[in-house]
Each structure stands twice: as structure tokens, then as C-alpha cells.
C-alpha positions as CSV (number, residue, x, y, z in Angstrom):
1,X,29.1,88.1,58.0
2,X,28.9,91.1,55.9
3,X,31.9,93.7,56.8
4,X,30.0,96.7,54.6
5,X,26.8,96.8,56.6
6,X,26.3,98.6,60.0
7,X,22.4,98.3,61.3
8,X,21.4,100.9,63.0
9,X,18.8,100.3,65.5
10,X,17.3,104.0,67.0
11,X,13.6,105.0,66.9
12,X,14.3,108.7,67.2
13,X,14.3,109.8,63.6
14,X,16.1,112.8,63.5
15,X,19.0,110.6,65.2
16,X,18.4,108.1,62.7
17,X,19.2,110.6,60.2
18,X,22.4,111.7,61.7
19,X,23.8,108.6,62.3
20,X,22.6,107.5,58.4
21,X,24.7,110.5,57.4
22,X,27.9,109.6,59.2
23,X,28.3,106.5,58.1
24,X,26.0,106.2,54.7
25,X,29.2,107.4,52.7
26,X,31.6,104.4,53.4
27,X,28.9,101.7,54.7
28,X,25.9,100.1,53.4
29,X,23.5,101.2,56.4
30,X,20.4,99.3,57.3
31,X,18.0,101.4,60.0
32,X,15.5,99.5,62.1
33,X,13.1,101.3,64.7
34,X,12.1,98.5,66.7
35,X,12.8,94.5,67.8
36,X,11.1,93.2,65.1
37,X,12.5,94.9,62.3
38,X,15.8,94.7,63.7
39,X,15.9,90.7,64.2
40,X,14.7,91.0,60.3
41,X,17.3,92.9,59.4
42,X,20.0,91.0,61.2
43,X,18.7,87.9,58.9
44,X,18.7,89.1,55.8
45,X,22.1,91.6,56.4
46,X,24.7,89.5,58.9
47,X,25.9,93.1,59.6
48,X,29.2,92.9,61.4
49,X,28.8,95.9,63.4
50,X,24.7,97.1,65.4
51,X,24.3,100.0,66.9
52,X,21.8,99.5,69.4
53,X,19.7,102.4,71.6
54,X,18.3,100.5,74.4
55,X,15.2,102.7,75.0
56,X,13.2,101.1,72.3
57,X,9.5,100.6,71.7
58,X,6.5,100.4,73.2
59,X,7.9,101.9,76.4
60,X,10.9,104.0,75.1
61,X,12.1,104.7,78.8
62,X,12.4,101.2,79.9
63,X,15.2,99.2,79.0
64,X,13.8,95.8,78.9
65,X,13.1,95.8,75.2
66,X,16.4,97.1,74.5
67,X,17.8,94.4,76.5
68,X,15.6,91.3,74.7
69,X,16.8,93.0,71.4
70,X,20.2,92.4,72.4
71,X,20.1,89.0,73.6
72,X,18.3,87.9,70.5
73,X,20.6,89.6,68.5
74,X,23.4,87.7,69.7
75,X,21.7,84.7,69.4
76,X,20.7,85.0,66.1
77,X,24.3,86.2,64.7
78,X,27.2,86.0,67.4
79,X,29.5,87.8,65.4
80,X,28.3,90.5,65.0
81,X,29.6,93.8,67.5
82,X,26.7,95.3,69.3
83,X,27.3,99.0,70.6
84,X,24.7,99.7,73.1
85,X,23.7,103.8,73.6
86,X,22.1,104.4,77.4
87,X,21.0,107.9,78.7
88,X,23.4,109.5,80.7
89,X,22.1,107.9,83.7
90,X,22.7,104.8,82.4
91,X,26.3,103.7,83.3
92,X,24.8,100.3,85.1
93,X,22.7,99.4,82.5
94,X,25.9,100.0,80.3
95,X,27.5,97.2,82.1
96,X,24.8,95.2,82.4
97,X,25.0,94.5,78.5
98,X,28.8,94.8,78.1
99,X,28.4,91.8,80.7
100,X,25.7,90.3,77.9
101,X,28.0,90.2,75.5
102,X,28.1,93.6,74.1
103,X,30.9,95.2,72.3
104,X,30.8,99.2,73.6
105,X,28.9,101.6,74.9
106,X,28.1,105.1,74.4
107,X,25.9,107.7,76.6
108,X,23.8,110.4,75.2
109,X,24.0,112.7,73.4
110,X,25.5,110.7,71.0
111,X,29.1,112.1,69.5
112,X,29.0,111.0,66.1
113,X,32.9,111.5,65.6
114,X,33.1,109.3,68.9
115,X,30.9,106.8,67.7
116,X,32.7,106.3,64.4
117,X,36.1,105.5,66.0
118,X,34.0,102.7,68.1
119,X,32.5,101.3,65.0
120,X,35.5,101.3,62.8
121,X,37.3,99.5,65.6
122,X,34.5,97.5,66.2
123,X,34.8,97.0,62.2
124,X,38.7,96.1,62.4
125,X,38.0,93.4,65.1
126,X,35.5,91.6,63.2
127,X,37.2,91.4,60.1
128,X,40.4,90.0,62.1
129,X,37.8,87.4,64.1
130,X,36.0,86.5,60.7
131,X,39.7,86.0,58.7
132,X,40.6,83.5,62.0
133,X,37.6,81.9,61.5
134,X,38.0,80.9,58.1
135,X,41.5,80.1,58.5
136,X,40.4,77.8,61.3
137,X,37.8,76.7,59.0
138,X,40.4,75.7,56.5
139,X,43.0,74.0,58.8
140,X,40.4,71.7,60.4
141,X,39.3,70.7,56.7
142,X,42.9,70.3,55.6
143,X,44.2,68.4,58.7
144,X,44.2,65.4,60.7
145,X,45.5,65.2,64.4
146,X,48.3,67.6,64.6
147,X,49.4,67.5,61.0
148,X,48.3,69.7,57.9
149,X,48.5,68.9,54.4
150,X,46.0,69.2,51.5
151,X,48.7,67.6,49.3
152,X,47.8,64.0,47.6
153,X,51.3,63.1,49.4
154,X,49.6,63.6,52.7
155,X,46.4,62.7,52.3
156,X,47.8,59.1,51.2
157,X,49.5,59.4,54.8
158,X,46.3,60.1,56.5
159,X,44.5,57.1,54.8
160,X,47.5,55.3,55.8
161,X,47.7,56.0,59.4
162,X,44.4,55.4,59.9
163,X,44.3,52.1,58.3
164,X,47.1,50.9,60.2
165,X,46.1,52.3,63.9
166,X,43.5,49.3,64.5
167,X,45.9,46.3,63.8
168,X,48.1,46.0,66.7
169,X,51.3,45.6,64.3
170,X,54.4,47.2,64.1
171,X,54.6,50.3,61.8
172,X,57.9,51.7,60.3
173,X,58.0,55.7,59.3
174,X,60.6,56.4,56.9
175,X,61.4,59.7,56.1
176,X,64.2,62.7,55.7
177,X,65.0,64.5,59.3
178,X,62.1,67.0,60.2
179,X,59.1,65.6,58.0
180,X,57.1,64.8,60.8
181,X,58.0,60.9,61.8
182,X,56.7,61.6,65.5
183,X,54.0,63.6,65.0
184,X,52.5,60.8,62.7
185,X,53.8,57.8,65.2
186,X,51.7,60.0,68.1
187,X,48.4,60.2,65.2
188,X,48.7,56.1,65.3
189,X,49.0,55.8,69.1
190,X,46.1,57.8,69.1
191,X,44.1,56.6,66.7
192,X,45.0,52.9,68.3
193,X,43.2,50.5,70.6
194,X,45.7,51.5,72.9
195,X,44.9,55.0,73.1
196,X,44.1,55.1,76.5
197,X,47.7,53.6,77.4
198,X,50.9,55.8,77.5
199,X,53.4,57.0,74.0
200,X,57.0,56.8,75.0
201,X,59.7,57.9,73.0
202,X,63.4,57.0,73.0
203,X,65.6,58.4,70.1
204,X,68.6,55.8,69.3
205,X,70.9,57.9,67.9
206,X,70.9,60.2,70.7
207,X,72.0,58.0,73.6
208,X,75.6,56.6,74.4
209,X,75.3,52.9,73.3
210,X,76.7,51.8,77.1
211,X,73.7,53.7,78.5
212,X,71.2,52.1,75.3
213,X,70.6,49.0,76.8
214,X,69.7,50.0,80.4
215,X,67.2,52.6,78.6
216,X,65.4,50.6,76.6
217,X,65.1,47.4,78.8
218,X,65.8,48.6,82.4
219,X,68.2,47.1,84.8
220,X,68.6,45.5,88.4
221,X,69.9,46.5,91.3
222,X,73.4,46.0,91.1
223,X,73.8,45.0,87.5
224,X,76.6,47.3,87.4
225,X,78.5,49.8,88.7
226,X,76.0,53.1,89.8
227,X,73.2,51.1,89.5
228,X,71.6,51.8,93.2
229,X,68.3,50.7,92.2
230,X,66.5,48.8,89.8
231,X,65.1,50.6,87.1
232,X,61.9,50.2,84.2
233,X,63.2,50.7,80.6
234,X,61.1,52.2,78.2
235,X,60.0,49.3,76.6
236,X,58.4,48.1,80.3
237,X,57.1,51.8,80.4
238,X,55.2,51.3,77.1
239,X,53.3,48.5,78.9
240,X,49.8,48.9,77.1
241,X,51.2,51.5,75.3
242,X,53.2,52.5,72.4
243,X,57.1,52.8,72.1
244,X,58.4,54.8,70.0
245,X,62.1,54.2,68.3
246,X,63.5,56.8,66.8
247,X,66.4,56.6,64.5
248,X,66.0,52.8,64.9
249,X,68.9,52.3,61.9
250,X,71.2,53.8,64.8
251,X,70.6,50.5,66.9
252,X,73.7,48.4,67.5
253,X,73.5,45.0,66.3
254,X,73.4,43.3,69.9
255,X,70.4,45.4,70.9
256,X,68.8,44.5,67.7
257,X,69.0,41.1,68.6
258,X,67.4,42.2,72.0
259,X,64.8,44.1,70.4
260,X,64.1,41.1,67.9
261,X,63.1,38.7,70.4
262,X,60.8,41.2,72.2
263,X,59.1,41.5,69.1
264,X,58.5,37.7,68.7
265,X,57.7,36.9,72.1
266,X,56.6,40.2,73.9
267,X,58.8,40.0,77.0
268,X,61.7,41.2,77.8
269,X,64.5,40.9,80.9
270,X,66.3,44.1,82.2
271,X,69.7,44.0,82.4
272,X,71.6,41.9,85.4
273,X,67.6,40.4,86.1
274,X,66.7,36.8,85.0
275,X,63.3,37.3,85.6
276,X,61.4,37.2,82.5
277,X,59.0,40.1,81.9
278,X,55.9,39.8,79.5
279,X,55.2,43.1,77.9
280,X,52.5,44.1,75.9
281,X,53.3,47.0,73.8
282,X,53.4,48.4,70.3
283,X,56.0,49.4,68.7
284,X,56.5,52.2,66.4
285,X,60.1,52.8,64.8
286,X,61.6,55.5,62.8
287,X,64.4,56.1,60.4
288,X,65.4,58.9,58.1
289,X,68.4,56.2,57.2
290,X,68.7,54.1,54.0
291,X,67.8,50.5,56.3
292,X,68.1,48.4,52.5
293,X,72.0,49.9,52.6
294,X,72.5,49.4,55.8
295,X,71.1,45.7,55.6
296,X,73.7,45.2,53.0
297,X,76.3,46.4,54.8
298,X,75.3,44.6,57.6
299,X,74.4,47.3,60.3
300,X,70.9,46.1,60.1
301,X,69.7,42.8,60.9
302,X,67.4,41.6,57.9
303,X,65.5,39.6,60.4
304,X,64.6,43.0,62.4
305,X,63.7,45.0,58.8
306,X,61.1,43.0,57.9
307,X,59.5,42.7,61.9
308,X,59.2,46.4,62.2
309,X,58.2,47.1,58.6
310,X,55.1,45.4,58.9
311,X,53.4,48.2,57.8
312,X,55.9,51.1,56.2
313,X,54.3,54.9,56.1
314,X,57.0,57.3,53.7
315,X,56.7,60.3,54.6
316,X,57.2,63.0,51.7
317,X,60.1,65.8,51.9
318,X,58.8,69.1,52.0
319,X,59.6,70.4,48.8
320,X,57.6,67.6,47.3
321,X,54.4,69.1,48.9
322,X,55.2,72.2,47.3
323,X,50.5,73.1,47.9
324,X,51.2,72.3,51.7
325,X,53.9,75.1,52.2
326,X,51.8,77.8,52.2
327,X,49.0,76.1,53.9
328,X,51.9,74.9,56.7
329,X,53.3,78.1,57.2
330,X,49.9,80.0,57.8
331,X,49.2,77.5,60.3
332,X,52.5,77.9,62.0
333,X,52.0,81.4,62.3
334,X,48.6,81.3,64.1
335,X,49.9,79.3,66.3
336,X,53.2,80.9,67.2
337,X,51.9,84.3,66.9
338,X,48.9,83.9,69.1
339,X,51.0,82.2,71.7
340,X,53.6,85.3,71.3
341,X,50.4,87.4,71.6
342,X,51.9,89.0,68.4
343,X,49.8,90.7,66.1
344,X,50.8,89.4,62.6
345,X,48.3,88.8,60.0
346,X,50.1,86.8,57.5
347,X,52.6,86.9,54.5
348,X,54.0,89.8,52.2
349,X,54.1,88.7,48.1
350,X,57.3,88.4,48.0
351,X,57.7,86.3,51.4
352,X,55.0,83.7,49.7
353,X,56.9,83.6,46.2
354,X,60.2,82.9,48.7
355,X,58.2,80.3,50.9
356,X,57.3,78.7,47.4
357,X,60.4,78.7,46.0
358,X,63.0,78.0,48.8
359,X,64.4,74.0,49.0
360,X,64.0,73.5,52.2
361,X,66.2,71.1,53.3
362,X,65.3,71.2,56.7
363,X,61.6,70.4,56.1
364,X,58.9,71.2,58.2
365,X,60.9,71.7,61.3
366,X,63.1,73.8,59.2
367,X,59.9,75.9,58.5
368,X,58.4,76.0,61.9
369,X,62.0,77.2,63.0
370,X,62.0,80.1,60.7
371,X,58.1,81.3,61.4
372,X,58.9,81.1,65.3
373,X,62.0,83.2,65.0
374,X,60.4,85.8,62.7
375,X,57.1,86.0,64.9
376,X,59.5,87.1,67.8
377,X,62.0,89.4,65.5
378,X,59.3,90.8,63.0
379,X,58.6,95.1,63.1
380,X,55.4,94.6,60.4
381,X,52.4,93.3,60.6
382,X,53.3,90.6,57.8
383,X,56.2,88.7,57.6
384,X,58.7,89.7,54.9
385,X,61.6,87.6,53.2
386,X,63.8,88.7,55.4
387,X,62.3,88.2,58.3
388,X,61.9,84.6,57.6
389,X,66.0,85.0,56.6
390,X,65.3,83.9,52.5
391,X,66.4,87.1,50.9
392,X,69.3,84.8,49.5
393,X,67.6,83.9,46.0
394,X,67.0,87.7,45.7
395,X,69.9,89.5,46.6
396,X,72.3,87.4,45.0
397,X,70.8,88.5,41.8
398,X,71.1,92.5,42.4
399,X,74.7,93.3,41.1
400,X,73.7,91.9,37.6
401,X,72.2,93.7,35.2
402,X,68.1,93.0,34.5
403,X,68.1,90.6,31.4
404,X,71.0,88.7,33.1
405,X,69.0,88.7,37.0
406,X,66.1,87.8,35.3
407,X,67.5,84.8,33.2
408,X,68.8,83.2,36.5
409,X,66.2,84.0,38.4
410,X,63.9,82.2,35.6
411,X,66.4,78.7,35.9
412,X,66.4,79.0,39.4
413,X,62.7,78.7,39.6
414,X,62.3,75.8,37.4
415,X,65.1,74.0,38.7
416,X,63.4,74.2,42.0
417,X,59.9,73.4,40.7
418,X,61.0,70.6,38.8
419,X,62.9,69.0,41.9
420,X,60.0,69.7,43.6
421,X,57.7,67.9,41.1
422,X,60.6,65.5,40.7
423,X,61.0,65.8,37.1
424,X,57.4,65.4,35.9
425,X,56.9,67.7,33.4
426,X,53.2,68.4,33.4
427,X,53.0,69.0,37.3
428,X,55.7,71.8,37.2
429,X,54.3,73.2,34.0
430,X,51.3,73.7,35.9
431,X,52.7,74.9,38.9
432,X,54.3,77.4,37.2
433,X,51.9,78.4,34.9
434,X,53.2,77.7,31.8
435,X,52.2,75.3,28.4
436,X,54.4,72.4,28.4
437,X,55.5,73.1,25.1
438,X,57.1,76.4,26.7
439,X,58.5,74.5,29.5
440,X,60.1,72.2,27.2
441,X,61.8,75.2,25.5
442,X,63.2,77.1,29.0
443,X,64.5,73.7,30.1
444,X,66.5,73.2,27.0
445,X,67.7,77.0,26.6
446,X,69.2,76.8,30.2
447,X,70.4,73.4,29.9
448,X,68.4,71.9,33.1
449,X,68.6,68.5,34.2
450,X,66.1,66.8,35.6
């Protein structure tokens, strides 16, 4: 698609000349007199923007060439913004292409100071449509399910996860709060034979522990006091399924014996029942805990570790992925902006260098927090630091004077890169764009540990 070019497609030449006039000055502009040399045009050109006078050759008063043109135009190049002219009785033919899949219309006599508002807008649209596009282009090619990352982090998860979806094993996902854990859990389930059957969910950590036991393995009628009826768990829920554990380190030790034997026998008994249930589910657990400290203090049953970590995915912190954060947050913006029907095209320089440089402790759902707050606060059309609420690393500099700001602003910025890069030397050179040797120097001067 080329955003300089407007075709112009008229047979009248003394309009042709007009309309070359008004638009020759900022546009590259292509003119065309009849279907033929118009289709050719829109091959070789990809204008974004046609202007299109339906009462073309052989029979100038009848609209049916006019009309194939503009079918075949949009077949040939979708994109591009057809803006058909009619005579002045020609309000239903008018609607008859808008209805085809033009873009506007204008009557004659042609106002060229009307007509270049339409095409500029016209213009503005398909450049917005065309930047979507790529961005889409982009995301599908740097994705997988509902997770982005171009990072060789993530694309080691991706392998992962789809190595591990076929065998019908349990898979642990380790990983600091907010990274992702269920998002890649609900990738296995559906990239598993068991796709078809249901994903539930339970998060350990977030139920009482007298209510944990009826939740995951269901209970009878009457196995204690309010319990009316009987009741599925979620682990009978899961039946052809997955279960999901969340914070599985979280657990008390009794359930973990519970959960155990489910694991080695696939069947289960609700509480108060004696009936003993075969289940077939698989099971997919989660923990942003230390389970090799917990082991040894023995709040984890070793038994349990090694049945669930079968297969273990680590899932990287976010400010180890520091090529995904930009890539993330564009991502997150499309979506929360188009849902907010906000028009926001993207990022001012300084909100990137913040979106680089901040630690994010919260990870991605830290990020997705602050891009779906800004989206709804935002004046601009791009999102500034302060919008996303990281004007701290700049601010705190402002009172000092410009040798001294720019010193710490310098150590800051290494620190952060070299955390993120944890400590390797060459990667944060890169990132930062300086020789090793240089790197080497600053870290020294400011005394930075790595």
C-alpha cells in the first residue's frame, strides 16, 4: 500500500487537470481515463486512496462500467479507499457503491476543497488501518496462543509447551507472581489431547484450608455441617479435562497426601463418601514458591515434587525479557484501547525509554495493569510516562544539578540493564549500546555490583 499515491480515475480532461492540480503538490498522482488503465495502474501503484467518476467509457452516461471498475478495484487491492463521484442525480447510485464497499461519495460539480478533506481523511484512515495491520502482522509472528514474546526466554517456552501438551503427564510452571503461569497452563490444555474436555482452575492459596478439601474433591450429603447436598470437586470437574493448581506450594500436607494418591491411581473419594471415583484428568500445577525450600523444611512432600514436576516449564521475570517489553506493551494497548474504543496510537520516547528501563516487579500483569489504567486516564493520543505512572526515575533527578542528574541517571540504567541481563556483560553492553571495554569502565567508576 503506497500512502503518497492518489489515482485519479476521470475521462474528462479538463477535470483531470483540476484535480492533478489540487493534489500534484503533496501526492504522487497517477490519472487513468478508463478500466483498463486504471486496473493497471492500481497494480503497479497500490495507491491508498482512488478517486473514481462512475460515468466512464465507452458509454460515459451509464454507470455500469463505473461500477465493474469498482468491484475490480477492490478486488484487486482491498485497501485501498475508493471515492466514487455521481451526477447530481445520482444519490442511489451513490449508495449503491458505498454499499460495494466504497469509501465516499461526491456529486457534481466536483468541489475540489471538498474533495481534499475526503481524501486526506480517507488518507488518515488508511494509514491507521495499514499500521494495524502490520502490528497484527507482527504479533501473530511473535506469538503463540495468547502469549507474546520474541525473546529466546519465550521462545524456549513455546518449544516447551508444545512438546509437553501431547504426553498426558503432569507439568509444573514455576515462576515469580504475574509472569503468565495460567496463560501457559491454558496453551497446554489446549494444545493437548484433551482439548476438547474442560480447563478448571482452583488457586490454593486463596481458599480457607477447612473449605480446600471439599473444593478440590467434593463431598457428600451430610459429610458435615451445611452440607445439604453432595457436591463434585474440581478435580471430578476436570474429568477429561485439565486441573489446574495454582499456588500448589500453598497445599497443606494432608491434602498433599490426598492429591498424591490421585496422581498414582487416578481416583479419588469426596469427602464423607466411600465410594471410590476413577478420574481421568491432567493435572497442571503452579508455584511462584521456592518447592526445594519448602521440601526441606518439610511443607512439601518430596514424594508430591517429583509427581507433578514431571515435566517443569520456568517461566522468565519480565525484566529478563527486556526485547518483549515493548513488543508486550504495544500488544496490550491494541487490545485495551480497541476495547475502550479509545483512539491511541502508541508510545511517546520517553514513555518507551521508561517502559525499557522500569524493574517491573509486578511482571506482565503489572504491565497490563498500568496500559489499562492509562488507556482509560490518557488526554493524548500516545501514552506518556506519566500516564503509565513511571515518571519516578525522572523526576527524582530534577532538583540536582545536570552533571550530577546525569551521573545517576547513567548508574541507574546500567544497574537495571545489567539485572536485567543478569550480570552478563556482553548482552547489556549491547543493549545499551556500548563497547564492553566502556562498560567495564562505567561499572567500575560507579562502583556497580553485579
Amino acid at each position: 500500500m503506497n500512502q503518497s499515491h492518489i489515482l485519479i480515475i476521470e475521462d474528462d480532461e479538463e477535470i483531470q487537470s483540476q484535480m492533478n492540480w489540487a493534489f500534484a503538490h503533496d501526492y504522487e498522482v497517477c490519472i487513468a481515463s478508463d478500466r483498463q488503465r486504471a486496473l493497471s495502474m492500481i497494480r503497479r501503484h497500490q495507491p491508498a486512496v482512488a478517486t473514481l467518476d462512475l460515468g466512464l467509457p465507452p458509454h460515459p452516461r451509464d454507470v455500469t462500467e463505473g461500477f465493474c471498475t469498482l468491484n475490480e478495484i477492490l478486488q484487486e487491492a482491498p485497501h485501498t479507499k475508493v471515492i466514487v463521484i455521481t451526477g447530481q442525480d445520482g444519490k442511489e447510485h451513490a449508495l449503491q457503491a458505498i454499499a460495494q464497499g466504497a469509501y465516499d461519495f461526491l456529486r457534481k460539480p466536483v468541489e475540489l476543497d471538498e474533495l481534499s478533506v475526503i481524501v486526506s481523511r480517507a488518507l488518515h484512515v488508511s494509514r491507521l488501518e495499514q499500521e494495524n495491520r502490520l502490528l497484527q502482522e507482527r504479533l501473530s509472528s511473535e506469538s503463540f496462543e495468547d502469549m507474546v514474546g520474541n525473546s529466546l526466554q519465550m521462545q524456549e517456552v513455546f518449544t516447551t509447551i508444545r512438546k509437553v501438551a501431547t504426553a498426558d503427564v503432569p507439568v509444573l510452571i514455576v515462576g515469580e507472581s504475574g509472569t503468565g503461569k495460567e496463560l501457559v497452563a491454558r496453551a497446554i490444555h489446549r494444545q493437548s489431547l484433551k482439548h476438547k474436555g474442560p480447563f478448571v482452575a482452583i488457586n490454593c492459596g486463596a481458599i480457607p484450608e477447612n473449605l480446600l478439601e471439599s473444593e478440590l474433591f467434593g463431598h457428600e450429603k451430610g459429610a458435615f455441617t451445611g452440607a445439604h447436598t453432595q457436591r463434585k470437586g474440581r478435580v471430578e470437574l476436570a474429568q477429561e479435562g485439565s486441573l489446574f493448581l495454582d499456588e500448589v506450594g500453598e497445599l497443606p500436607l494432608l491434602l498433599q497426601v490426598k492429591l498424591l494418591r490421585f496422581l498414582q491411581e487416578h481416583q479419588i473419594e469426596r469427602v464423607g463418601g466411600r465410594e471410590t471415583i476413577p478420574v481421568n484428568a491432567r493435572v497442571i500445577a503452579a508455584t511462584n514458591a521456592n518447592l526445594n525450600q519448602a521440601m526441606a523444611e518439610g511443607r512439601f512432600r518430596e514424594d508430591l515434587f517429583y509427581r507433578l514436576g514431571v515435566m517443569v516449564i520456568s517461566l522468565p521475570p519480565l525484566r529478563e525479557r527486556g526485547e518483549d517489553i515493548l513488543l508486550l506493551a504495544h500488544a496490550l494497548l491494541q487490545r485495551y484501547a480497541g476495547e475502550s474504543a479509545r483512539h491511541i496510537k502508541g508510545f511517546t520516547r520517553q514513555a518507551t525509554t521508561a517502559l525499557r528501563n522500569h524493574g517491573w516487579p509486578g511482571n506482565v500483569r503489572e504491565l497490563e495493569n498500568r496500559i489499562k489504567r492509562a488507556v482509560i486516564m490518557a488526554q493524548g493520543t500516545r501514552l506518556a510516562p506519566a500516564d503509565l505512572d513511571l515518571t519516578l526515575l525522572y523526576t527524582e533527578y530534577e532538583r540536582r544539578g545536570l552533571r550530577e542528574a546525569r551521573e545517576a541517571m547513567e548508574k541507574e540504567l546500567i544497574r537495571r540493564a545489567l539485572t536485567r541481563n543478569q550480570g552478563n556483560m556482553t548482552r547489556t553492553a549491547h543493549e545499551l549500546g556500548v563497547s564492553r571495554p566502556t562498560l567495564h569502565e562505567l561499572v567500575s567508576k560507579y562502583a556497580i555490583e553485579r
